[in-house]
C-alpha positions as CSV (number, residue, x, y, z in Angstrom):
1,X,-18.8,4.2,8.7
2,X,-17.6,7.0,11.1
3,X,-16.5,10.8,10.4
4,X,-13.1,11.8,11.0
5,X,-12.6,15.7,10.7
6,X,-9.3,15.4,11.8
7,X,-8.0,12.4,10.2
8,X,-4.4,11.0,11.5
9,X,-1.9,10.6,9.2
10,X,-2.4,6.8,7.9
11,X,0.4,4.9,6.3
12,X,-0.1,6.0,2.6
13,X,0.5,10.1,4.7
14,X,3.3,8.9,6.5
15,X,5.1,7.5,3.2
16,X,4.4,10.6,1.5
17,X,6.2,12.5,4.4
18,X,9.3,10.4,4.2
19,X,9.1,11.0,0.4
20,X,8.9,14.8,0.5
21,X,11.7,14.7,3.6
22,X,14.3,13.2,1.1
23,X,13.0,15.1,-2.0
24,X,15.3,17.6,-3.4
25,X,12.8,19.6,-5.1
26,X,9.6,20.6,-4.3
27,X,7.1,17.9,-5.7
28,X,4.7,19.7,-8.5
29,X,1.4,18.2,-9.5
30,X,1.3,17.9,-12.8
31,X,-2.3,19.2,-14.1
32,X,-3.7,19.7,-10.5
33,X,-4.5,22.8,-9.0
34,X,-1.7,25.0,-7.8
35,X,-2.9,25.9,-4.9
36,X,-2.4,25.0,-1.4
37,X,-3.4,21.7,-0.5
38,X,-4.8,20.0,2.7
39,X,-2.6,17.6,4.3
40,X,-5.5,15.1,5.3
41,X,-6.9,15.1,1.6
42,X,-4.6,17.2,-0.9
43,X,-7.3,18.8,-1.8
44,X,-7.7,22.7,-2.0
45,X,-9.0,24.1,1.3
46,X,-12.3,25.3,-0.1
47,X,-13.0,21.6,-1.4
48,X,-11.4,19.8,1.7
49,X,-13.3,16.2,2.4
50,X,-11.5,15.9,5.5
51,X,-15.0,15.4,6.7
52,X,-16.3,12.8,4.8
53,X,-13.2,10.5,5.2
54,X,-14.9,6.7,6.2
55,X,-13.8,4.3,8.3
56,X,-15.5,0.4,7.1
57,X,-14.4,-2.7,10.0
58,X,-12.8,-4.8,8.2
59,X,-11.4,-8.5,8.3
60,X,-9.5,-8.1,5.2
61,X,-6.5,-5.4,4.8
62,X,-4.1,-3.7,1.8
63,X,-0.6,-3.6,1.5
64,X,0.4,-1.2,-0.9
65,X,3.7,-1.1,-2.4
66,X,4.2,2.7,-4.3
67,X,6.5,3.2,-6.9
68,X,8.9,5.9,-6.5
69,X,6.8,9.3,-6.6
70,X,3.1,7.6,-6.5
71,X,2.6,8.7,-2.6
72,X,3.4,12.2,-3.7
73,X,0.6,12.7,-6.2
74,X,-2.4,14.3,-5.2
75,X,-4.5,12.3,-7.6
76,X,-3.3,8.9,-6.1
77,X,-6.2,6.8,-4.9
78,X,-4.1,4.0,-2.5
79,X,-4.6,7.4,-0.3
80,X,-8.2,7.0,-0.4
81,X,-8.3,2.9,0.2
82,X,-6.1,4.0,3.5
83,X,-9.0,6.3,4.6
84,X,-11.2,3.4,4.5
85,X,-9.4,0.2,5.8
86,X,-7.7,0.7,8.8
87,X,-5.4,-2.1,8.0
88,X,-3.7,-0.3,4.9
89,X,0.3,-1.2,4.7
90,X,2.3,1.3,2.6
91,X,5.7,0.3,0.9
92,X,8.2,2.4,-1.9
93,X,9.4,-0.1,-4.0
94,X,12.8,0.0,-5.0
95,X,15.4,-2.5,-7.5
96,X,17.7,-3.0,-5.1
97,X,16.3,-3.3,-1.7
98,X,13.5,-4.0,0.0
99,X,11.9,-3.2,3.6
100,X,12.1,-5.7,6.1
101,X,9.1,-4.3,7.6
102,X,7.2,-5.6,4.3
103,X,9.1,-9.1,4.0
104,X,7.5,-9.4,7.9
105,X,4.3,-8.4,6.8
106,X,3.8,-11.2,4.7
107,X,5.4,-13.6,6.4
108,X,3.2,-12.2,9.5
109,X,0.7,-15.9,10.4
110,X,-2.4,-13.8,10.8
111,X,-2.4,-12.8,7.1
112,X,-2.9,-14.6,3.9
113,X,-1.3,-12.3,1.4
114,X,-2.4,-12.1,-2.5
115,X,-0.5,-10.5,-4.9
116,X,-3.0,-8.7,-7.1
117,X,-2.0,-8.6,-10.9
118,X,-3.7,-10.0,-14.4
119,X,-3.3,-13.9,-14.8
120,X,-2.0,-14.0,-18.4
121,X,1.4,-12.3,-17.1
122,X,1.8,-15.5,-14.8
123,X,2.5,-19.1,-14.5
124,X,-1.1,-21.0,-14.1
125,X,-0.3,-22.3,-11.3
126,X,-0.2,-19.7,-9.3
127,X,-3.1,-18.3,-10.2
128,X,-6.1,-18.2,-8.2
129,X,-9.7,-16.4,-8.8
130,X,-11.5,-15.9,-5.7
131,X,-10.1,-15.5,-1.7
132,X,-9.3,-19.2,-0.7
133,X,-11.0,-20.4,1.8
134,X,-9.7,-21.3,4.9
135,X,-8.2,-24.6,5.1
136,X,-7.3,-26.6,8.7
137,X,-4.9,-28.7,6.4
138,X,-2.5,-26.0,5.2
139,X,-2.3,-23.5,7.8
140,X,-4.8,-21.0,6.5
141,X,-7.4,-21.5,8.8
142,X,-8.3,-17.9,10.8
143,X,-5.9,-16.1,8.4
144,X,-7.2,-12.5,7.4
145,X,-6.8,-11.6,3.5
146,X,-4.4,-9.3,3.0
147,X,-4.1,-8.0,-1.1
148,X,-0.7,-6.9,-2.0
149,X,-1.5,-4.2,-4.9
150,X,1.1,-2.7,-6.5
151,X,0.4,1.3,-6.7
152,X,1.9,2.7,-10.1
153,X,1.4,3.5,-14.0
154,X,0.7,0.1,-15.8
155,X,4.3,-0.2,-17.3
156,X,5.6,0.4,-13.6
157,X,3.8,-2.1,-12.2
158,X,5.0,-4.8,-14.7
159,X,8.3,-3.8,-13.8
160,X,7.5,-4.0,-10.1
161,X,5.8,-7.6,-10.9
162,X,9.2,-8.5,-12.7
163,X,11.7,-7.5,-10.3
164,X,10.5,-8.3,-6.7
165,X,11.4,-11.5,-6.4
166,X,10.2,-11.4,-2.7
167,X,6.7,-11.5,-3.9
168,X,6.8,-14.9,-6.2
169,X,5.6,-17.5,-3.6
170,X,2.4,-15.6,-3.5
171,X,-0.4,-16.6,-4.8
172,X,-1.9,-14.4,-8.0
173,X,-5.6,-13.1,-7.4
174,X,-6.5,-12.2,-11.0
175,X,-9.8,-9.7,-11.3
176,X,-12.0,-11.2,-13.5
177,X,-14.5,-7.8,-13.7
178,X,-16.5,-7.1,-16.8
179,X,-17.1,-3.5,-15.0
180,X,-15.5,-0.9,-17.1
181,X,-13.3,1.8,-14.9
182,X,-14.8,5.2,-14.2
183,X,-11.5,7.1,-12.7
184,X,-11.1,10.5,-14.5
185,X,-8.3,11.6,-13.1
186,X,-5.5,9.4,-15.0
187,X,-7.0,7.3,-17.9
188,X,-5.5,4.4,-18.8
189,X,-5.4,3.9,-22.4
190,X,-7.6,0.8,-21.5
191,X,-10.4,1.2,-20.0
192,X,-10.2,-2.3,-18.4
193,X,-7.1,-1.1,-16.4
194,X,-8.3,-0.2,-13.1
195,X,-7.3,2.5,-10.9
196,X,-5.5,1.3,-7.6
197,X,-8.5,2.1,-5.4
198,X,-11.1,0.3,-7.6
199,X,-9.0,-3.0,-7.5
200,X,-9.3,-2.7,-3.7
201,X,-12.9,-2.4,-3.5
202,X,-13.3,-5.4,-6.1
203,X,-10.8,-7.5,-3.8
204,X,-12.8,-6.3,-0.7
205,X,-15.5,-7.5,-2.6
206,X,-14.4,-10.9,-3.0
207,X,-13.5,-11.1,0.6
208,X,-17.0,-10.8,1.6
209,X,-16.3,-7.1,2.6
210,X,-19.4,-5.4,0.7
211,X,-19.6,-2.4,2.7
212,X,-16.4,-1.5,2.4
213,X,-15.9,-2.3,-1.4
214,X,-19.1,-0.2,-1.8
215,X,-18.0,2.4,0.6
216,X,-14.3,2.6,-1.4
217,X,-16.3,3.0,-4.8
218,X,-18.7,6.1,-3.5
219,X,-15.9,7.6,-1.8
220,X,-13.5,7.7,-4.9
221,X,-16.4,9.2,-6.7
222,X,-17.0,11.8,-4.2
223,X,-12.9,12.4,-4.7
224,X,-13.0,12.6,-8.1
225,X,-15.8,14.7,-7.9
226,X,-13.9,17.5,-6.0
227,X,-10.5,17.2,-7.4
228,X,-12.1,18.1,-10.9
229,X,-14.3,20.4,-9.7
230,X,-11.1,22.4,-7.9
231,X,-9.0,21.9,-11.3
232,X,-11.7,23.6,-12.9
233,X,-12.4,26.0,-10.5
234,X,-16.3,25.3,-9.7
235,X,-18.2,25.3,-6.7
236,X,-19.5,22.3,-5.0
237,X,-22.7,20.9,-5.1
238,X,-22.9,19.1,-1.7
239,X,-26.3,17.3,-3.0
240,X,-25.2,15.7,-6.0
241,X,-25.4,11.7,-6.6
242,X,-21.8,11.4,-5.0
243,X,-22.5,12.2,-2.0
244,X,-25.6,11.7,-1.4
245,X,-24.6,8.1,-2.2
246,X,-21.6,8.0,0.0
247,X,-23.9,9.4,3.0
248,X,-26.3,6.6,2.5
249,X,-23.4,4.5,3.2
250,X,-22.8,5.8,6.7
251,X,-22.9,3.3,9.6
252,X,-24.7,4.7,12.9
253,X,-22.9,5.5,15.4
């Protein structure tokens, strides 16, 4: 894991740009603090973690694709999974169209895409549990995972599932986690439902990709950890459990 003080705008900042460039109205956060925000972390300046942002090498990589205003809230953790993981594609969905830059992403040879959703909304068939392994027989030999999540609000997402009809001759990874979900920033009213950031770190799991899945879950609790302490206006305390783990975590070098 490496620093970067000055992180460059990854894919999740560059969609948000494009977003706010076609906005017609400024974007307001609901709940979130009203002040000024940082572009690398949308945090307030005086809790910036521009600092702590990781970088994990990884084999696998994420393809995000955002509902409509998702890349424009500050409490949107597919930003923090493109921190981490280098590889990390970002897509706005939309009804009626799609980008041909993400119909050549998955049809790209060096990836194995998996569209990451619950089984039970899905024909068995398509179904799988675990990262296949790589197989001489049907082409999938060498191919890198890459997990397709789908970045909105539960009944979003279902929609997304429904109407993208570009997705259905992917195989379905379907989570089977007994870990309950620990994002405070946006509670489902399940707490089974997973924020977008924790389904990447149990796919990177999965994938073999420990460091990073453990590296994605200390740094969305250092995140949340800010963000809430900034909403409520309250200092940080640099040595809590947060980040102390999330500095255990760093790689030398």
């Amino acid at each position: 894991m490496t620093l970067a003080p000055h992180p460059a705008p990854h894919a999740v900042s560059r969609l948000r740009t494009t977003r706010l460039a076609r906005a017609s109205k400024p974007f307001l956060a609901r709940g979130g603090p009203r002040n000024a925000r940082c572009d690398g972390c949308r945090l307030i300046p005086s809790h910036c973690m521009c600092a702590l942002r990781p970088t994990v090498p990884t084999r696998a990589g994420v393809c995000l694709i955002m509902a409509d205003i998702e890349a424009l809230k500050p409490s949107n953790t597919g930003w923090l999974i493109a921190d981490v993981v280098a590889d990390t594609f970002a897509f706005e969905w939309a009804r009626t169209e799609v980008d041909p830059a993400l119909i050549a992403l998955l049809a790209d040879p060096q990836w194995q895409p998996y569209l990451v959703f619950p089984g039970e909304f899905v024909a068995a068939e398509r179904v799988v549990a675990d990262v296949l392994a790589a197989d001489p027989a049907d082409g999938t030999a060498g191919k890198r995972p890459l997990f397709v999540l789908l970045d909105a609000t539960w009944p979003e997402a279902r929609k997304m599932f429904r109407k993208s009809p570009y997705l259905n001759h992917l195989p379905v990874l379907s989570l089977q986690s007994e870990q309950l979900s620990r994002y405070k920033l946006r509670r489902s009213q399940r707490d089974t439902h997973f924020c977008t950031s924790e389904v990447a770190a149990l796919c990177m799991e999965l994938a073999g990709e420990t460091h990073a899945a453990q590296t994605l879950e200390a740094y969305l609790d250092v995140f949340t950890n800010r963000y809430l302490k900034a909403k409520q206006q309250q200092p940080l305390n640099l040595e809590d459990a947060a980040h102390q783990r999330l500095r255990s975590l760093r790689l030398p070098g």
